[in-house]
C-alpha positions in Angstrom: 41.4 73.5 75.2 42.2 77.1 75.0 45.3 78.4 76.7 44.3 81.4 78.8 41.0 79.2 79.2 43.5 76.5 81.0 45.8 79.3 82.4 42.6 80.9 84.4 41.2 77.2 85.7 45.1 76.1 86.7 45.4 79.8 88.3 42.1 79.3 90.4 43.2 75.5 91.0 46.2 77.4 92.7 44.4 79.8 94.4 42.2 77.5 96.7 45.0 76.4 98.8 47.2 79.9 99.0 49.5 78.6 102.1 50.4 75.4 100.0 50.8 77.1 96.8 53.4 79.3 98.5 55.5 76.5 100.2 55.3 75.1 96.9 57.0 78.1 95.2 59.7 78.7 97.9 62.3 75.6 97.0 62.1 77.3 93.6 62.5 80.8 94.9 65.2 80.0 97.4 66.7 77.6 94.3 67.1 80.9 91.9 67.9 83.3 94.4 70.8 81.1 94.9 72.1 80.8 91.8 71.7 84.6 90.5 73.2 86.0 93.7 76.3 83.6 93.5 76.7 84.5 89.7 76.1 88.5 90.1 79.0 88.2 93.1 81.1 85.9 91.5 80.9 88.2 88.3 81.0 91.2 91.1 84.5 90.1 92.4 86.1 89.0 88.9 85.2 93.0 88.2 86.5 93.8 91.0 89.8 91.9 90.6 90.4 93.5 87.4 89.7 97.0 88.0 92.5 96.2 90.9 95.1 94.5 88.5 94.2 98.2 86.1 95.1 100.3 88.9 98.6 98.8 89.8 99.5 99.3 85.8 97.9 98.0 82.7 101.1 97.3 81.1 102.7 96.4 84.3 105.0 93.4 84.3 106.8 91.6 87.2 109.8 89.7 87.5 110.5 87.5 90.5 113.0 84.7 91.5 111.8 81.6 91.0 111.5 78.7 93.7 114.1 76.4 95.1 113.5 73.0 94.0 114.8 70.1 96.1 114.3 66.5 95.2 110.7 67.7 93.0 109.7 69.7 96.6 109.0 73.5 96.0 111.0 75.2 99.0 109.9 78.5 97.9 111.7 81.9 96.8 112.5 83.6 100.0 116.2 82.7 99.9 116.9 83.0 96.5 119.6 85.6 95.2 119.1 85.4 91.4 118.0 88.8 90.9 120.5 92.2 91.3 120.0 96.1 90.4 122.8 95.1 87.5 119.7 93.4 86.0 117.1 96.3 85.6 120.0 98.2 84.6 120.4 95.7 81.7 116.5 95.6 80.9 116.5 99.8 81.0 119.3 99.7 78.5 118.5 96.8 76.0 114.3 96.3 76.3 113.0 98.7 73.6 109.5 97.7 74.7 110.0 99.0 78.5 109.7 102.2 79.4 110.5 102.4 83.1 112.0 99.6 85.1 112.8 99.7 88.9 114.1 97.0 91.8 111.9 96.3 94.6 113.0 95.1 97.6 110.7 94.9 100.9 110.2 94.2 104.1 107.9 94.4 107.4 109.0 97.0 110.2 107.4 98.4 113.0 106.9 102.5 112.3 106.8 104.4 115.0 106.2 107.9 115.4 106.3 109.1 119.5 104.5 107.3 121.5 102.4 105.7 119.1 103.2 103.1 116.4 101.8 100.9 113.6 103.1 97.4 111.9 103.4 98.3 108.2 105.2 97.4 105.0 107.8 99.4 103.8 108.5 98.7 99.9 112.3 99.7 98.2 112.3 101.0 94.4 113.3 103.8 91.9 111.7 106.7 91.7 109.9 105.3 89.1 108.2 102.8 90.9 105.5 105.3 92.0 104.5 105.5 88.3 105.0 102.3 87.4 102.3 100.8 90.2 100.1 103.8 90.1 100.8 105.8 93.0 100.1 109.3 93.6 101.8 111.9 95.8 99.1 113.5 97.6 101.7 116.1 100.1 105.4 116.8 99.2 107.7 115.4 96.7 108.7 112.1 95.4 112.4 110.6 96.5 114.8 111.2 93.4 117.7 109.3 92.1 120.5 110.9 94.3 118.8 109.8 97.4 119.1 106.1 95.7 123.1 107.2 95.4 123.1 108.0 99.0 120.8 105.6 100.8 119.1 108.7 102.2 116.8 108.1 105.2 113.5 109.7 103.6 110.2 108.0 102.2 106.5 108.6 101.4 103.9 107.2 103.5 100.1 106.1 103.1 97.3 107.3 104.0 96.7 104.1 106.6 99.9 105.5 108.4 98.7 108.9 108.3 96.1 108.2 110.0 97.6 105.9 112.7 100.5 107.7 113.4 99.7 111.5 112.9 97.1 113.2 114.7 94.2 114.7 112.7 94.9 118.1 110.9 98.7 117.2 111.4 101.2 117.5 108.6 103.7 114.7 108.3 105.6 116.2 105.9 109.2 116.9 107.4 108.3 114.8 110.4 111.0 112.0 111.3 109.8 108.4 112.3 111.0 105.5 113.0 110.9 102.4 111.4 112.2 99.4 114.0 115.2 101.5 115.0 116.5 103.7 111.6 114.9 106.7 111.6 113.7 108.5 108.4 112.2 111.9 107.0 108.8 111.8 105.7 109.1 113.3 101.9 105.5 112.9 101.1 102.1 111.2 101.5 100.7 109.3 98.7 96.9 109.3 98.0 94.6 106.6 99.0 94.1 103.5 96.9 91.9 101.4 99.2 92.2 97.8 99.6 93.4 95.6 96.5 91.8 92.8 95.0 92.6 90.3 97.5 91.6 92.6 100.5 95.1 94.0 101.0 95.3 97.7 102.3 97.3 99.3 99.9 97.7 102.2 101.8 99.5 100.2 104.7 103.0 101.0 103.0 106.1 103.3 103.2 108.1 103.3 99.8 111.6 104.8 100.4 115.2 104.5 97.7 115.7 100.7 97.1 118.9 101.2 98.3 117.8 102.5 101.8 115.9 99.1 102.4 118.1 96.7 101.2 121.7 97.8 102.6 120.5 99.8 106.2 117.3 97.6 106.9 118.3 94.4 105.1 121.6 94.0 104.7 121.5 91.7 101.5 122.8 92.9 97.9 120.2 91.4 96.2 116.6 92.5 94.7 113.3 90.9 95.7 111.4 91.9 92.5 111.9 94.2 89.8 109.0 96.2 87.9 108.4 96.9 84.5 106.1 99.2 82.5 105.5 98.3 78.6 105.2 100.9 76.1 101.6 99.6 75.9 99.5 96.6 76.4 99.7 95.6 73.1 103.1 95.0 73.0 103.3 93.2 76.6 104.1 89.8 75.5 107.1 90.9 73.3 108.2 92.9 76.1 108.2 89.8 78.3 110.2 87.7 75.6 112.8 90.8 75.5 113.1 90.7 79.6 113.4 86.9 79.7 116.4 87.1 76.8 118.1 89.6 79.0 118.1 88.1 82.0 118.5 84.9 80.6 121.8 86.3 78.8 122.5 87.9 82.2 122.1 85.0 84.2 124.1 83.0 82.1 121.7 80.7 81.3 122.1 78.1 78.6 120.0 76.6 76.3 117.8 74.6 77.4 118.4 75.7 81.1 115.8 76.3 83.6 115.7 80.1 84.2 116.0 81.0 88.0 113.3 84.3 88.2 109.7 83.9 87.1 108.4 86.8 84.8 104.7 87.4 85.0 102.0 90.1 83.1 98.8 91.4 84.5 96.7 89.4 81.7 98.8 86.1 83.3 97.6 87.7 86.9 94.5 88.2 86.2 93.7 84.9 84.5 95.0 83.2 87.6 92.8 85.2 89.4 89.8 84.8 87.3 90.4 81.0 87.6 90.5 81.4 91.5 87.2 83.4 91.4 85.7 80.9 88.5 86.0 77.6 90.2 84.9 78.8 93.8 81.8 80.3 91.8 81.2 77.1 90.0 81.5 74.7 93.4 78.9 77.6 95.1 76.9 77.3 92.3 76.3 73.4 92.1 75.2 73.9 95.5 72.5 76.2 94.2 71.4 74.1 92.3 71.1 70.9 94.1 69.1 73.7 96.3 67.0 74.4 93.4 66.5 70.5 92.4 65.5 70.3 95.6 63.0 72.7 94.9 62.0 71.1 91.8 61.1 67.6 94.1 58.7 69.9 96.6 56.6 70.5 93.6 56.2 67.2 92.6 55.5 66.0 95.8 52.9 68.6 96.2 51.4 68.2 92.4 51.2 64.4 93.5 48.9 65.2 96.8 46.9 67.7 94.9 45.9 64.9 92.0 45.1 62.6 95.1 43.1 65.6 96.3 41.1 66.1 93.5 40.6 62.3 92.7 37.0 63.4 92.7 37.0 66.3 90.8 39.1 64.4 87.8 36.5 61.8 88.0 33.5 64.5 86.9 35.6 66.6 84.5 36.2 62.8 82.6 32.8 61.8 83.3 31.2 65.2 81.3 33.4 64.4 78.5 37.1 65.7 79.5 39.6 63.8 77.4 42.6 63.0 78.9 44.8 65.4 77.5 42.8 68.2 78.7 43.8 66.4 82.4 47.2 66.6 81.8 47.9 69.7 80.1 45.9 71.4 82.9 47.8 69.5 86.0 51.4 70.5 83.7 49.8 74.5 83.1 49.6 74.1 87.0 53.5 73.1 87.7 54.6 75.2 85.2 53.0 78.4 87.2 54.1 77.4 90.0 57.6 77.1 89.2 57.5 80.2 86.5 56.4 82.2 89.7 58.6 81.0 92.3 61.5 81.9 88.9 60.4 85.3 88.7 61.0 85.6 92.2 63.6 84.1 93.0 65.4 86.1 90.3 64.4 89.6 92.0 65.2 88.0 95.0 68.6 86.8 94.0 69.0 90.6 92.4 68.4 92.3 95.3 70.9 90.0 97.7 73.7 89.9 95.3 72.9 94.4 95.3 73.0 93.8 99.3 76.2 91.9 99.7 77.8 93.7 96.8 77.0 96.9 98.8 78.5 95.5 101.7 81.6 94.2 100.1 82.5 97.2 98.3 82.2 94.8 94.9 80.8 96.9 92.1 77.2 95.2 91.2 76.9 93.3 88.1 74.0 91.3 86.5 74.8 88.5 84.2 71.8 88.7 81.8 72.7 85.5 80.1 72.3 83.5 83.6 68.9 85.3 84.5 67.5 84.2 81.0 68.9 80.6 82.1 67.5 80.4 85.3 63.8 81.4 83.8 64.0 79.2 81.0 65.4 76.5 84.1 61.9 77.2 85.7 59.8 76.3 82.9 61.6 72.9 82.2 61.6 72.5 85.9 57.9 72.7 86.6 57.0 70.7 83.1 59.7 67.6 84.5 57.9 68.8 88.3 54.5 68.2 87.1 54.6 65.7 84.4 54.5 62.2 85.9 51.6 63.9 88.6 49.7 64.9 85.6 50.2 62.0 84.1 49.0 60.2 86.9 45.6 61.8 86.7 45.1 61.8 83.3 45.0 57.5 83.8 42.4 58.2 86.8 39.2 55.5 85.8 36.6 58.0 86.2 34.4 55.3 87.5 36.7 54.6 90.7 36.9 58.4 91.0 34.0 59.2 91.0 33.0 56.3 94.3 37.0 58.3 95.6 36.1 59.5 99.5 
């Protein structure tokens, strides 16, 4: 039989019943908007995630204290003293693949500013810890190393407390605020970053001299963290085997020891990330698909009542001389539409929600190409496993006992 011959009886076939056709078509369609809207977000959010990571320092690399093991329980890393100022000193001196280094030490205070005040972060570092994570003064100057020397009582603040503190048109700049119950000068205002990967507001912050935060606010005479910048990304894993050499010579570690801080790159943070991202995506889309299988079943059931339908009709195409694999390829041609269809629209569908809630979550809007070729080939082999054992079905009608069908 010819092919567009079959296409045009199969579409006409369709056509008779529209309302059935279309509850048909919509497992497919809800099936393949699934999938492409989970995949665009899921590809969405690993974008986003990255271009995050990027803007706190491509060549950024962080060392932290490792966690307190008892008995093979983690007890976590907040009490842990393993890490001192001594230590970037000995990294700034010795890494030849760093460039800037600086403690951090941190903590959460209540900022106040009059009558109004705001529950933020403050963060401790060098100067060079603006640079390092990508910050940019916006108003005023950056803290310098002889305010470190002194523990001076200045800091730059974010836009977040701008905004929550200050009232509009004001200028913070030489203003003194409060955070808990040390006051401090405001330096400088750092330009907005937005919220991070994870949702943080990265303009929530005040960074002040390390030394400010850890001996009048915390009291302790160790480091949280320290930060690192490589020469360049290329060289980021030799510059992590230099810091871990250091501190292990530092530390006084011995061979074989366990070292007691953690050093970590942004490739390491993003893959951890990215595996995060990837398995929730996966789990979201298996659901999708059982959706779409789902789908798939609607069809058959459907193909199986139209073949009982057209009992009749079967019976006179045989009787006239319609071999039986003119029967079956045109009962298949009929799935096959049906699903192709309810494909093609599920895929704009699934575009344009995965454009609506990337819109929505501020996630930049990606297609994956590969997955929209995979869900329309999934269609075709859908509606040909959909249709087959209906068409088959009527293919073996008896013409005779079709023909006497009521």
């Amino acid at each position: 039989m010819d092919i567009l011959n079959l296409i045009r009886i199969s579409a006409k076939a369709l056509l008779r019943n529209k309302t059935r056709t279309a509850l048909s078509m919509l497992g497919i369609v809800i099936g393949i908007a699934a999938v492409i809207a989970v995949v665009n977000l899921g590809e969405g959010l690993k974008q986003s995630t990255a271009n995050q990571l990027s803007d706190m320092g491509t060549n950024l690399i962080m060392v932290m204290r490792a966690n307190q093991r008892r008995g093979g329980i983690s007890m976590g890393s907040s009490n842990v003293q393993s890490l001192k100022v001594s230590d970037c000193e000995q990294i700034a001196k010795n890494a030849k693949n760093i460039t800037m280094v600086s403690p951090v030490v941190n903590s959460a205070g209540q900022i106040v500013n009059g009558s109004k005040n705001w529950s933020g972060t403050v963060y401790g570092g060098s100067p060079e810890y603006l640079e390092i994570r990508k910050y940019e003064v916006a108003t005023g100057v950056n803290f310098t190393d002889e305010d470190v020397k002194k523990y001076a009582k200045v800091g730059l603040i974010g836009q977040t407390i701008v905004e929550e503190l200050f009232e509009e048109g004001e200028d913070p700049i030489g203003k003194t605020i409060r955070i808990g119950s040390m006051p401090f000068m405001v330096i400088g205002t750092l330009k907005e970053k937005g919220e991070n990967g994870m949702g943080m507001d990265q303009d929530d912050i005040v960074i002040m001299p390390y030394s400010t935060v850890q001996k009048r606010m915390l009291g302790v005479n160790y480091i949280q963290q320290i930060v690192c910048s490589a020469t360049s990304e290329d060289v980021a894993e030799a510059a992590v085997e230099e810091v871990e050499n250091i501190l292990r010579a530092a530390h006084k570690i011995p061979d074989g020891g366990a070292n007691d801080f953690e050093v970590r790159t942004q490739q390491e943070m993003l893959e951890m990330m990215t595996s995060m991202t990837g398995m929730i995506t996966t789990v979201l889309i298996a659901i999708a698909l059982i959706s779409l299988l789902v789908g798939c079943i609607g069809i058959m059931n459907i193909m199986y009542v139209t073949v009982t339908e057209r009992t009749k009709e079967i019976g006179l195409r045989m009787s006239i001389g319609a071999k039986n694999a003119a029967i079956l390829m045109q009962f298949l041609t009929e799935s096959i539409i049906l699903s192709l269809i309810g494909g093609v629209l599920g895929i704009f569908l699934g575009i344009a929600l995965s454009y609506v809630v990337a819109l929505a979550m501020s996630l930049p809007f990606v297609i994956n190409v590969l997955w929209t070729i995979i869900s329309f080939v999934s269609c075709a082999v859908l509606g040909l496993i959909a249709g087959f054992f209906p068409a088959l079905k009527a293919s073996r009608t008896d013409p005779i006992n079709a023909l006497r069908y009521e």
